[in-house]
C-alpha positions as CSV (number, residue, x, y, z in Angstrom):
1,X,-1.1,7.3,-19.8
2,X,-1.3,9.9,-22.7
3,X,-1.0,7.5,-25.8
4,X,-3.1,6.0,-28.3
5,X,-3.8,2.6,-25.2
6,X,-5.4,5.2,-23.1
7,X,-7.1,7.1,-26.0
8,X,-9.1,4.4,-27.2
9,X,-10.1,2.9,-23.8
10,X,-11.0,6.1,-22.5
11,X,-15.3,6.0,-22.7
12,X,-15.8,3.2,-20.5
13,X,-18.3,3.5,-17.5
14,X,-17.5,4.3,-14.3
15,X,-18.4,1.7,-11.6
16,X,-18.1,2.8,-7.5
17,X,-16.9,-0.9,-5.8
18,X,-13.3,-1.2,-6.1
19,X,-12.4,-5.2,-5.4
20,X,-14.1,-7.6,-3.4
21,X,-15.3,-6.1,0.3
22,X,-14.1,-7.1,3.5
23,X,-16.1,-9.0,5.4
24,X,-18.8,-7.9,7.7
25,X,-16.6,-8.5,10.7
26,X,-14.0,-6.8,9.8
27,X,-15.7,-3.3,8.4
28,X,-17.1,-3.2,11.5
29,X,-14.0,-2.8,12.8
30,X,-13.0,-0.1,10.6
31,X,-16.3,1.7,12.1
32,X,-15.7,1.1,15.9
33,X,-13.7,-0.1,18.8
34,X,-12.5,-3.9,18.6
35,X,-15.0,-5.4,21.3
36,X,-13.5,-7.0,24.6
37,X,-12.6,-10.6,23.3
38,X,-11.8,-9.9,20.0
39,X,-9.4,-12.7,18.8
40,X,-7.5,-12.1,15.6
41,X,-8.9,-14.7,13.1
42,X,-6.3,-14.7,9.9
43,X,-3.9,-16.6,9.0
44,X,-1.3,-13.7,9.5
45,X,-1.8,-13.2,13.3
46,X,1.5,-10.8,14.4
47,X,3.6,-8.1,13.1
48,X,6.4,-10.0,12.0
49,X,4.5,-12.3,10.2
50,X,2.5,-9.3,8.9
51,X,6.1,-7.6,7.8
52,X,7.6,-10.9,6.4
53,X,4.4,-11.1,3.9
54,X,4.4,-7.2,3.3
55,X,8.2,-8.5,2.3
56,X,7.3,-11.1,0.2
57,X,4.5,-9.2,-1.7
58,X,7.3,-6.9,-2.5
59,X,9.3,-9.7,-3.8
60,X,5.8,-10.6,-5.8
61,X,5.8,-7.7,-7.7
62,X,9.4,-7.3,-8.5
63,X,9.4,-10.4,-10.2
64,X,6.8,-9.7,-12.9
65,X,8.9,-6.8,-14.0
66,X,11.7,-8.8,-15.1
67,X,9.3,-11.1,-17.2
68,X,7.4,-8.1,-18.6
69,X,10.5,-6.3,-19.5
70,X,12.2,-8.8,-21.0
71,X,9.0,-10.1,-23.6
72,X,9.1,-6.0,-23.9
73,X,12.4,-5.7,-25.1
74,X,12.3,-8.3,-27.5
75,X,9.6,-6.7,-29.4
76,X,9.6,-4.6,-32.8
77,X,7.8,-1.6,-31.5
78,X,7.0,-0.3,-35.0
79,X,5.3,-3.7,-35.7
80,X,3.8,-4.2,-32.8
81,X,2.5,-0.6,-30.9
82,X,-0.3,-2.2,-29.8
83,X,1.2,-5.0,-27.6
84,X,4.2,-2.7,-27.1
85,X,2.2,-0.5,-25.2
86,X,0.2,-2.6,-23.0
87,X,3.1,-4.6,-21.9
88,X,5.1,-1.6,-20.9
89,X,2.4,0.3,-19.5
90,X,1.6,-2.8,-16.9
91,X,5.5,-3.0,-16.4
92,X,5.9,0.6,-15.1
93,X,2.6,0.0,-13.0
94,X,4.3,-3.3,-11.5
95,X,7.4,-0.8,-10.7
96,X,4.4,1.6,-9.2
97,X,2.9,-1.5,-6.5
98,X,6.2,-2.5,-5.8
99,X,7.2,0.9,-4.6
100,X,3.1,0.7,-3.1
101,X,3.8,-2.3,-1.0
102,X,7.6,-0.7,0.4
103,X,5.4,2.5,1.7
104,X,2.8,-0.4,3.6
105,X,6.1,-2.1,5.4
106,X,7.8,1.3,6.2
107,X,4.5,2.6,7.4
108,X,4.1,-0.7,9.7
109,X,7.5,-0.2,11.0
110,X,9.8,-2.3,8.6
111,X,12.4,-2.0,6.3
112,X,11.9,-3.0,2.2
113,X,15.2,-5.2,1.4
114,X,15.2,-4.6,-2.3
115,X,19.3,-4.8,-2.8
116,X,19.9,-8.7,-1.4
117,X,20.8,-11.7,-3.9
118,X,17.7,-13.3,-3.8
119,X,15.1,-11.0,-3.9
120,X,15.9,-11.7,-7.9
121,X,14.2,-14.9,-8.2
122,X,16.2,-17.3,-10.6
123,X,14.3,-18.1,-13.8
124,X,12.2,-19.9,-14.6
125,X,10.4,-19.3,-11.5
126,X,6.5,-20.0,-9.7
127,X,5.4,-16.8,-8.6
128,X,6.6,-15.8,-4.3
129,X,4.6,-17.7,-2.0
130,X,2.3,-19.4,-4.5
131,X,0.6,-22.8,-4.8
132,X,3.6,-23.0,-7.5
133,X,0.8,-23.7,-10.2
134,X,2.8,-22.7,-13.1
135,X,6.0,-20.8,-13.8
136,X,7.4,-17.9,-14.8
137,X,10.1,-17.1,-18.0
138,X,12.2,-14.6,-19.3
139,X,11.2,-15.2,-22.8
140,X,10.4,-13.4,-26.3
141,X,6.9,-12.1,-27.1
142,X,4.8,-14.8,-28.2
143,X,1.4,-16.5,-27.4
144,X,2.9,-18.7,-24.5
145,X,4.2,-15.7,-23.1
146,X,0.6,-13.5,-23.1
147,X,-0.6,-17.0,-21.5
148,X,1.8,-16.8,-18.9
149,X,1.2,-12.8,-18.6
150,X,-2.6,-13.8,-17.8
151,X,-1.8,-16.6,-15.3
152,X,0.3,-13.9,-13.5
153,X,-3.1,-11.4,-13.5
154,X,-5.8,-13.8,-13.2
155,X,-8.5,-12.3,-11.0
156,X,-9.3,-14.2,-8.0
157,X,-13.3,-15.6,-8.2
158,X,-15.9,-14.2,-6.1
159,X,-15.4,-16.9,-3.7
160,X,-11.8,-17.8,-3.4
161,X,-10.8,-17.9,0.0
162,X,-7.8,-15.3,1.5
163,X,-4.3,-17.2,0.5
164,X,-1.5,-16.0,2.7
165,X,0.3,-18.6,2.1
166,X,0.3,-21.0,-1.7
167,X,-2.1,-18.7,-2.8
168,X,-3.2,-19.4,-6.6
169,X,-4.2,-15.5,-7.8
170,X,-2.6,-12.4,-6.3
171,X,-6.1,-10.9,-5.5
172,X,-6.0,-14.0,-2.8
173,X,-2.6,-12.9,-1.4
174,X,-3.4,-9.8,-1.4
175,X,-6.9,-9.8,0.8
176,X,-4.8,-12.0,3.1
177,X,-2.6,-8.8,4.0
178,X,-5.6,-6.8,4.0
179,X,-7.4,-8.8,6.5
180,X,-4.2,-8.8,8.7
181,X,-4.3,-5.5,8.9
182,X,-7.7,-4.7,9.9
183,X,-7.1,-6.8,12.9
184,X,-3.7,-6.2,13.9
185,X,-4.3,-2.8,14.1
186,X,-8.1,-3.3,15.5
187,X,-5.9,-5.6,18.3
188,X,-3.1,-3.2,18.9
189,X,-5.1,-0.5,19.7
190,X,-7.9,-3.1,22.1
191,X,-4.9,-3.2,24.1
192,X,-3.7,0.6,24.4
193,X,-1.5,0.7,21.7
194,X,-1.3,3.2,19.4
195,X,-2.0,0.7,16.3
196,X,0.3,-0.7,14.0
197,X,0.8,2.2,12.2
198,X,4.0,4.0,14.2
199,X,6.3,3.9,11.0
200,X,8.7,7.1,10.3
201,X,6.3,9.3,7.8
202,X,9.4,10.1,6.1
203,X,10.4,7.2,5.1
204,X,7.2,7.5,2.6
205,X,7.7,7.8,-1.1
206,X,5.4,10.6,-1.9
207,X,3.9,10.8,-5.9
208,X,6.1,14.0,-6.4
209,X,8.9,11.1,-6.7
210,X,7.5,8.7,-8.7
211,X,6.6,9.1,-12.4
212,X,5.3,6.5,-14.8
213,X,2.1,4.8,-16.1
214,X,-1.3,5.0,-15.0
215,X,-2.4,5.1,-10.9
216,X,-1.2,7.0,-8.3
217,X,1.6,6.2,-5.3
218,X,0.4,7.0,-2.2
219,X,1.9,8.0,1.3
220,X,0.6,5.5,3.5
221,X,0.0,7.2,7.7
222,X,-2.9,5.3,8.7
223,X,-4.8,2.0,7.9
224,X,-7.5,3.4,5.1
225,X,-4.5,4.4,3.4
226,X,-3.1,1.2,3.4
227,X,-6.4,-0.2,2.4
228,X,-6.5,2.0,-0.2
229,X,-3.1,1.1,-1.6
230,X,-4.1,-2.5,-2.0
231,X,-7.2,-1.4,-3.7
232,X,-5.1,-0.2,-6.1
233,X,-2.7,-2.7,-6.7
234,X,-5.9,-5.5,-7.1
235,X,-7.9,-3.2,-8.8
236,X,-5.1,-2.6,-11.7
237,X,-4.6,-6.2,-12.0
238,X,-7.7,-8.1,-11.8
239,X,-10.3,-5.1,-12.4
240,X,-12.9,-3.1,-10.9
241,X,-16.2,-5.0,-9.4
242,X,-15.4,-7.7,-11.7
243,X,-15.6,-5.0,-14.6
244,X,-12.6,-4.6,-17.4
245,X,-11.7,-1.6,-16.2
246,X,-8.9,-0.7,-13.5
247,X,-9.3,1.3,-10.5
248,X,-7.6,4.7,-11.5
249,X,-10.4,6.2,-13.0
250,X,-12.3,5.5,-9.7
251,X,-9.3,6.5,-7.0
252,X,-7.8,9.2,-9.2
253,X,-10.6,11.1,-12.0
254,X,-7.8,9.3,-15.0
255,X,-8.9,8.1,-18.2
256,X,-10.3,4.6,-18.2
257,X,-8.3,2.0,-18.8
258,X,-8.2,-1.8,-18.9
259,X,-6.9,-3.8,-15.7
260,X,-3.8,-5.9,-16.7
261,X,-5.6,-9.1,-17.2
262,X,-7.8,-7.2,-19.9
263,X,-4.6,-5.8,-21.5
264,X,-3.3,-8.7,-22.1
265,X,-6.2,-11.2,-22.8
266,X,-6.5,-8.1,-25.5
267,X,-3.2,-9.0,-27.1
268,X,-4.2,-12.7,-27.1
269,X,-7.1,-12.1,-29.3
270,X,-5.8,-9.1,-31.5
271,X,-8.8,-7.2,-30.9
272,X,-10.3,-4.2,-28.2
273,X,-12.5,-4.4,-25.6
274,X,-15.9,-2.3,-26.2
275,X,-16.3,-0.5,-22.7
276,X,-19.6,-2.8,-22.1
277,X,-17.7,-6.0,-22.6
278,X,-17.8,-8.7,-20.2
279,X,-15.5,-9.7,-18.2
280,X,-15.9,-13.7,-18.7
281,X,-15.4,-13.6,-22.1
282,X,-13.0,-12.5,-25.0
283,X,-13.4,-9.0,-25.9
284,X,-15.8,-8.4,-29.3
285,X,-14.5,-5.0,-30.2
286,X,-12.6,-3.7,-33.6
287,X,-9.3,-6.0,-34.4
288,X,-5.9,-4.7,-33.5
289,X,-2.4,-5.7,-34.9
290,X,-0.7,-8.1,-33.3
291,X,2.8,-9.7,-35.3
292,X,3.7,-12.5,-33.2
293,X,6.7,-13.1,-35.6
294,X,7.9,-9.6,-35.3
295,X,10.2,-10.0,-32.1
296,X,14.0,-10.7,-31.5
297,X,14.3,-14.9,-31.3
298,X,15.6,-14.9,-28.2
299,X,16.2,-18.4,-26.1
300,X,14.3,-18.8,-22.9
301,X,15.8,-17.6,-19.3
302,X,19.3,-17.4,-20.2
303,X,22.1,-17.1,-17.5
304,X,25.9,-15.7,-17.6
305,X,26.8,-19.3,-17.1
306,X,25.3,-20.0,-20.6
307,X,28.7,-18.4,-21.9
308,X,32.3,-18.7,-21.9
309,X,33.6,-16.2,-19.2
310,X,35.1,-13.4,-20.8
311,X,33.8,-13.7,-24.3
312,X,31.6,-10.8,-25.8
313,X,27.8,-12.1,-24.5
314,X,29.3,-12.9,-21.4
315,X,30.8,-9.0,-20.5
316,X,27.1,-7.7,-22.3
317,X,25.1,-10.4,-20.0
318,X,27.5,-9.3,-16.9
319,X,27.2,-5.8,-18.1
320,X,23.0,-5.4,-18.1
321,X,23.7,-7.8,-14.8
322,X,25.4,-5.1,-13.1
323,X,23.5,-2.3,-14.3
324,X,20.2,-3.5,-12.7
325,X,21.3,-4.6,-9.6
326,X,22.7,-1.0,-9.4
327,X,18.7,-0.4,-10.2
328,X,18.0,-2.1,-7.3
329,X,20.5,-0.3,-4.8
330,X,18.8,2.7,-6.1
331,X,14.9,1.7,-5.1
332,X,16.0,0.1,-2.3
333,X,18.0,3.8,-0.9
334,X,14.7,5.6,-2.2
335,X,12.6,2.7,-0.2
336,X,14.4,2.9,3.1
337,X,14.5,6.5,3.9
338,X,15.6,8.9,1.0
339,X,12.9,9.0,-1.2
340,X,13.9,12.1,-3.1
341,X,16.3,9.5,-4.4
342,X,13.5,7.2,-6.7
343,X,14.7,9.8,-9.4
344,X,18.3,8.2,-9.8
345,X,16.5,5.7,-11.0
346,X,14.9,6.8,-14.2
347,X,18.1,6.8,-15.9
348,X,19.0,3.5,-15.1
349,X,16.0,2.2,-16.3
350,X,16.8,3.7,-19.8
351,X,20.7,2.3,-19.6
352,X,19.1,-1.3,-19.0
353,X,16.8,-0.6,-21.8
354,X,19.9,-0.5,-24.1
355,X,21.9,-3.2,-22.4
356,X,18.8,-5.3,-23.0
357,X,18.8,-4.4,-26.9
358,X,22.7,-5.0,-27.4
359,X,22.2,-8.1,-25.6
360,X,19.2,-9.3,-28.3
361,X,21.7,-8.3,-31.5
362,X,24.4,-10.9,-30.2
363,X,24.1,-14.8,-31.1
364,X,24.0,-17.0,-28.3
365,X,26.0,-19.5,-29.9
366,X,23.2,-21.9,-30.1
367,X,21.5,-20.9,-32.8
368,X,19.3,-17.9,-30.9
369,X,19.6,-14.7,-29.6
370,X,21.1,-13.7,-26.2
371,X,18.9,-11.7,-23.9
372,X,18.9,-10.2,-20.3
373,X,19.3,-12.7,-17.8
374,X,18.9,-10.3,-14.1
375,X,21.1,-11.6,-12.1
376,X,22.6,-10.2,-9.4
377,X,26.0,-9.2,-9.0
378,X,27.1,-8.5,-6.1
């Protein structure tokens, strides 16, 4: 990202482990032959149930973006740079895995469903799949909600078991997939198949149509780069080799910059990181800016039902509604064979931005502002 964020974070040290290894077991596999015998040993043991979690991690990330963009929106950017830029450069790299995990599922032969009425998860919400631990708001920028932000990015521990399913960080969801894969395609191909990788390769988003934030999207052919794609998605979240730092400094030559969790435990405190910090405590670096009272006082998770049909926030509420679901359409038409499409959506994402804002500068007739609710309409 070239802005002052990425500026400032930019001496850290590089370090060469990504996120937590695979088991012994399992790199063997990515080395050699699956031997006669082999058994698959994950929870996720067939390529449906392999596609309906690559579907759900989709899901996953799709419904941070909402929560980011709305604590985004309600912000006074002038007052609040600092914040304002690390919550928008995590949203647009949410948008980036999203996009990540559709390229996995087309590669393994399935089809993204981005465009169906409840793939937008009703607020508040626990996190897709989870141990339902805590929940998720569309709410105004304020301590709860960095709290929340940090529950969402938590980094799994060094022993937390693979989560398919009621996982409690995304690190454990996401090592689940990756262990799935190993083996289904190790077991695929014990048995004369080809692997699981026999998707259409042009079905791939490529990174000459995507734009935003830090990282890289990458075409996915073959298992590494699968592997690879995960690595990223963890690594930006959670950190690299339980370091601050995020993995596209590593993967990609970028400036150094802080994973997610780091961003935002950076906003809690008002106050950097130094590049030598450690990762188990708060960072120690100079103090930073943060105005919790500068942002719009918008009420918690609103809904079109909140208002009298027909009445002004009602048709603005409808209006934003309407305006990302068409975002939707659009990702999920780039997502399911026309990728050159993805840049239709840039220009919706600037018309929600100003939805969003007219929504904030209307009363809610209960004392608040309104806000967006993202809803689908269908």
């Amino acid at each position: 990202m070239n802005n002052s964020y990425a500026t400032q974070t930019s001496r850290g040290r590089l370090r060469q482990r990504l996120i937590r290894p695979l088991e012994p077991a399992l790199q063997a596999l990515l080395l050699a032959p699956a031997p006669e015998g082999f058994r698959i040993g994950g929870t996720i043991k067939t390529i449906e149930q392999l596609r309906e979690h690559l579907q759900t991690a989709i899901e996953l990330e799709h419904s941070t973006i909402p929560v980011y963009l709305t604590t985004l929106y309600t912000l006074d950017e002038r007052k609040n740079q600092f914040a304002y830029q690390a919550i928008q450069g995590v949203a647009m790299e949410e948008m980036l895995h999203m996009i990540q995990v559709c390229n996995i599922l087309n590669a393994v032969g399935g089809s993204p469903a981005i465009n169906k009425p409840d793939f937008i998860p009703e607020y508040p919400t626990p996190l897709p799949h989870s141990d339902d631990a805590f929940l998720v708001s569309l709410q105004k920028f304020s301590p709860d909600a960095i709290d929340t932000f940090l529950k969402i990015e938590m980094p799994a521990g060094k022993c937390a078991p693979p989560e398919a399913n009621h996982y409690a960080t995304i690190g454990q969801f996401y090592h689940a997939i990756r262990i799935a894969l190993v083996e289904l395609d190790a077991h695929n191909r014990l048995h004369g198949g080809p692997g699981i990788f026999t998707g259409d390769p042009a079905r791939q988003v490529l990174p000459e149509h995507y734009y935003g934030g830090g990282g890289k999207l990458l075409p996915v052919h073959e298992l590494q780069d699968a592997l690879l794609g995960i690595e990223e998605i963890v690594g930006q979240g959670e950190g690299v080799d339980g370091t601050i730092i995020d993995t596209d400094s590593v993967l990609f030559g970028q400036d150094v910059e802080y994973a997610h969790y780091f961003r935002f435990n950076e906003v809690k405190y008002g106050r950097r990181y130094r590049p030598d910090d450690n990762a188990k405590y708060p960072p120690t670096g100079p103090a930073v800016e943060v105005d919790w009272q500068a942002a719009a006082d918008m009420a918690p998770n609103p809904k079109m039902a909140d208002y009298p049909e027909g009445s002004p926030v009602w048709k603005q509420t409808r209006e934003f509604n309407r305006i990302y679901t068409s975002l939707l359409d659009q990702l999920h038409i780039a997502c399911n064979g026309q990728p050159a499409s993805l840049s239709g959506a840039i220009p919706i994402m600037y018309q929600l931005k100003y939805q969003a804002q007219a929504l904030l500068n209307l009363p809610n007739g209960r004392g608040g502002r309104a806000g967006p609710s993202f809803e689908y309409i269908a």
